[in-house]
C-alpha positions in Angstrom: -60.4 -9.4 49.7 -61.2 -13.5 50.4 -65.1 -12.1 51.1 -65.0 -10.4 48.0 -63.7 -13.3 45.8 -66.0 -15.6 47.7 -69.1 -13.4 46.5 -68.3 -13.5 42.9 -68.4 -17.1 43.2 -72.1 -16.8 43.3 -71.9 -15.4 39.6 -70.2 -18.9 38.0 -73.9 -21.0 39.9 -75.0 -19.5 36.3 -72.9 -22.0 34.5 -75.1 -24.6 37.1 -77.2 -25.6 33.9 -74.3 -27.3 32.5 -71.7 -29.5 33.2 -68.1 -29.8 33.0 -66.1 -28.3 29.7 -65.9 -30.7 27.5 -66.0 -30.1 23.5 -67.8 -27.9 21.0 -70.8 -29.8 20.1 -72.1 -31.8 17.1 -74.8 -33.2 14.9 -76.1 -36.1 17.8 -76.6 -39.7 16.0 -78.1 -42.9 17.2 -80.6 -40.5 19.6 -84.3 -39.9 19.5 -86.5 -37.8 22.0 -89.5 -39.0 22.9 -93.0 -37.6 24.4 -92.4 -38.9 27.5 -91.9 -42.9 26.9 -89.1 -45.1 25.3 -91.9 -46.1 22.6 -94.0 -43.0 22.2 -93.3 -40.4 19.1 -90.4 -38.4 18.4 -90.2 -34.9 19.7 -88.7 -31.6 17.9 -89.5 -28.5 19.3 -88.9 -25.9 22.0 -87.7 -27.0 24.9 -87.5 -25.8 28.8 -84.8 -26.4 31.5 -86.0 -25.1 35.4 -83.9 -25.5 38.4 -84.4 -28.3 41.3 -83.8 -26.8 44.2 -80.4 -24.7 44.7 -77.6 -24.4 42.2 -74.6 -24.0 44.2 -70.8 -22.9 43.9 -68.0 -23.3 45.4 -63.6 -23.0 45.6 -61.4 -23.2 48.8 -62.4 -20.1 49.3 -66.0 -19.9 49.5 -69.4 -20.6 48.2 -72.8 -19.0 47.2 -76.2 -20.0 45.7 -79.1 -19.4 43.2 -82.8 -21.0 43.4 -84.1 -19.9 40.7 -83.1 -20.7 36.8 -85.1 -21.0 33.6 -83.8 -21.0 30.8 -85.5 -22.1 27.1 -84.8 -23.1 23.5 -85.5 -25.8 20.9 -84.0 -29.5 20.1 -84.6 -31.3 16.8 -85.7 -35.1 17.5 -82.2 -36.8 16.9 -80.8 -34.5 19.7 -79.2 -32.3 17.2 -79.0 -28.3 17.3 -79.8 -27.8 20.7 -80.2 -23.9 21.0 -80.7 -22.2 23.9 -82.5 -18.6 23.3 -83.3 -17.0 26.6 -81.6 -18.0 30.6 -82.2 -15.9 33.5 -81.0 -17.1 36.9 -82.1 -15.5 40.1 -83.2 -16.3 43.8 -86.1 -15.4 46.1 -88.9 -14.6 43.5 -86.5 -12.5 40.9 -83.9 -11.0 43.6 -80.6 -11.7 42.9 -77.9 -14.7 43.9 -77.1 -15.2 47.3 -73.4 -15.7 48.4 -71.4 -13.3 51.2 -72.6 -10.1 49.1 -75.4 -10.2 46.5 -75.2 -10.8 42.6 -76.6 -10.3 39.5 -76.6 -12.9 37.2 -77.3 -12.0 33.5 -77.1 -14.6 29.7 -74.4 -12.7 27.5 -74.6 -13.5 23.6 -77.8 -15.7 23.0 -78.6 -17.7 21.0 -76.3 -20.2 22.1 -76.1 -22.5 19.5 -74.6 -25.7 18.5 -75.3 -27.9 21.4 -76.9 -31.5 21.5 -78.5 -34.1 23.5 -76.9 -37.9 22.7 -77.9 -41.0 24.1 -75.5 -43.1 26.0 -75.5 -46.8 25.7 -73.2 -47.0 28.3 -75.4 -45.4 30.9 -72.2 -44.2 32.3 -72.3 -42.9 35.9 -76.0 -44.1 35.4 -77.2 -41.4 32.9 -78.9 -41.8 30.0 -78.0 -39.2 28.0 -75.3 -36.3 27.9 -76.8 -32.9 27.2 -74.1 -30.6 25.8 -74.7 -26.9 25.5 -72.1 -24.9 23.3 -70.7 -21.1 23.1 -73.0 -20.3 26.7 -71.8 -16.9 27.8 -73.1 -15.1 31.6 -72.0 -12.0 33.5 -71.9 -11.5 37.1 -71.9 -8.4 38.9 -71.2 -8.3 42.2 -72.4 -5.5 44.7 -69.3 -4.6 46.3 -67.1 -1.6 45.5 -69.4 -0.2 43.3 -70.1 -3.1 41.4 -67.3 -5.9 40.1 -67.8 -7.3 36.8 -67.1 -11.1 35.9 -67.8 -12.9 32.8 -68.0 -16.8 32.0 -68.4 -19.0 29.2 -67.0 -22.2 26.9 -68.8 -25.1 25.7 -70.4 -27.6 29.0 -71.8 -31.3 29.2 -74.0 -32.5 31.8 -75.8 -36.0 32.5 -79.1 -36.7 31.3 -81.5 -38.8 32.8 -84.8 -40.3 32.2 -87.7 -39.3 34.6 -88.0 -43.3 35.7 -84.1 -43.8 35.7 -83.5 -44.9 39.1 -80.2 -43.0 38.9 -81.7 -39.8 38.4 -80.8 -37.2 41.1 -84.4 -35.5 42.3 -86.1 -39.1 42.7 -89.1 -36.3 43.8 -89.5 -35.1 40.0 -90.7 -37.8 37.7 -89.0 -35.1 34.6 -86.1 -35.3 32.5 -83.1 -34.3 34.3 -79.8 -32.6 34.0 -77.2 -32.8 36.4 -74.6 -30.9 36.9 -71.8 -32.8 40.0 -69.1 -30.7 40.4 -68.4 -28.8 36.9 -64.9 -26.5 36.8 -65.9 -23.5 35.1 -63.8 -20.9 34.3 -63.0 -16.8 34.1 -63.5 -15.6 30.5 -63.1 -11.4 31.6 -63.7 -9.0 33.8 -61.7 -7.9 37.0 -58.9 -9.5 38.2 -60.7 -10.0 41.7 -63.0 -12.2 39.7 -62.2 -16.5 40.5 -60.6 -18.3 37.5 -62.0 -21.3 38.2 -65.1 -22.8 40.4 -67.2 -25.7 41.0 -70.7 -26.0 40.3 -73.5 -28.2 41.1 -76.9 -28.3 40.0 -80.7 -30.2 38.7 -82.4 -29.1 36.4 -85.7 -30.6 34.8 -86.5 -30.3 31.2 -89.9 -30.5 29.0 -90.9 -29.5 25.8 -94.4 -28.0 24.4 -97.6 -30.2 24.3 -99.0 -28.0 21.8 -96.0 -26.1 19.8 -95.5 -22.8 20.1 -97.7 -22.0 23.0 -95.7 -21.2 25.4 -97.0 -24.0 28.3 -94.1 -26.4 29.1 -96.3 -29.7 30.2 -94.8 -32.6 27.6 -92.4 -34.8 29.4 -89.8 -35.8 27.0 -87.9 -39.1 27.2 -84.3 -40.0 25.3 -83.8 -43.3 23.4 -81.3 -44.6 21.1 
């Protein structure tokens, strides 16, 4: 029974583009993002977050993994109406997420809507930024008994960081990043083998279109007051 609970945990690493639960999001003020610079122009647009590395969960009873997430939307330039449109998470070229069984990650309910990016003057825990993403909903199912079924969702905040913040944590990736440190996520349905709670940790890097609409991710974006 702990090995099958310990497998679904691999299910919540979805949530790994977030943060902690915080609160429903809102119209960002005193934020701009910016093509890649604290002086160049404003950016609106669609946007792209990709995984660093591994996304990784975790309880007292366990952990699994996932190494590959993409997920994509659009941002207006004040940080307001962050939507996020498609997310698929994934590990070894498409195969599914790794733990003591195997599981398949898939976005519930998109778009999600209502989420924001707003800059922090504070730089608190040496961010730049929080990046909140609203009404997120993913199912996890779990090949063991024929398949278990666990669902997850709520409203997340994670740190944002500019690609020459010192701070930020893949000092590799000159991106924007978003970090998720040790989010609690928690059970929303599904079967009562499924873990109410887990923790999550996670990078992800985010850019926007050079050339909107086309599909090519290559703008580095940049978030100012």
């Amino acid at each position: 029974m702990a090995r099958t609970r310990q497998t679904m945990l691999v299910g919540t690493a979805a949530l790994a583009l977030l943060a902690a639960g915080i609160t429903p999001a809102t119209a960002a003020t005193g934020t701009t993002i910016r093509k890649g610079s604290a002086t160049a122009g404003a950016y609106a647009g669609n946007v792209q977050a990709s995984l660093l590395g591994t996304a990784t969960v975790s309880t007292s009873i366990g952990s699994g993994s996932c190494n590959e997430s993409t997920m994509t939307g659009s941002i207006n330039s004040d940080g307001s109406s962050l939507t996020v449109t498609s997310a698929t998470f994934s590990s070894n070229g498409g195969g599914p997420c790794s733990g003591s069984s195997t599981s398949t990650i898939t976005a519930r309910n998109l778009p999600w809507t209502g989420g924001n990016v707003t800059y922090d003057a504070g730089h608190t825990n040496g961010r730049d930024a929080t990046v909140t993403i609203a009404n997120f909903s993913v199912r996890a199912v779990v090949d063991m008994f024929g398949g278990i079924t666990c669902d997850f969702g709520g409203n997340l905040t994670a740190d944002g960081f500019n690609g020459d913040n010192a701070s930020r944590p893949d000092k590799s990736n000159t991106d924007a990043q978003v970090s998720v440190q040790n989010a609690k996520v928690t059970k929303t349905g599904g079967s009562f083998l499924c873990p109410g709670t887990a923790t999550v940790t996670a990078t992800y890097a985010l850019r926007g279109e050079t050339t909107a609409g086309s599909g090519t991710f290559d703008q580095t974006l940049y978030v100012t007051s």
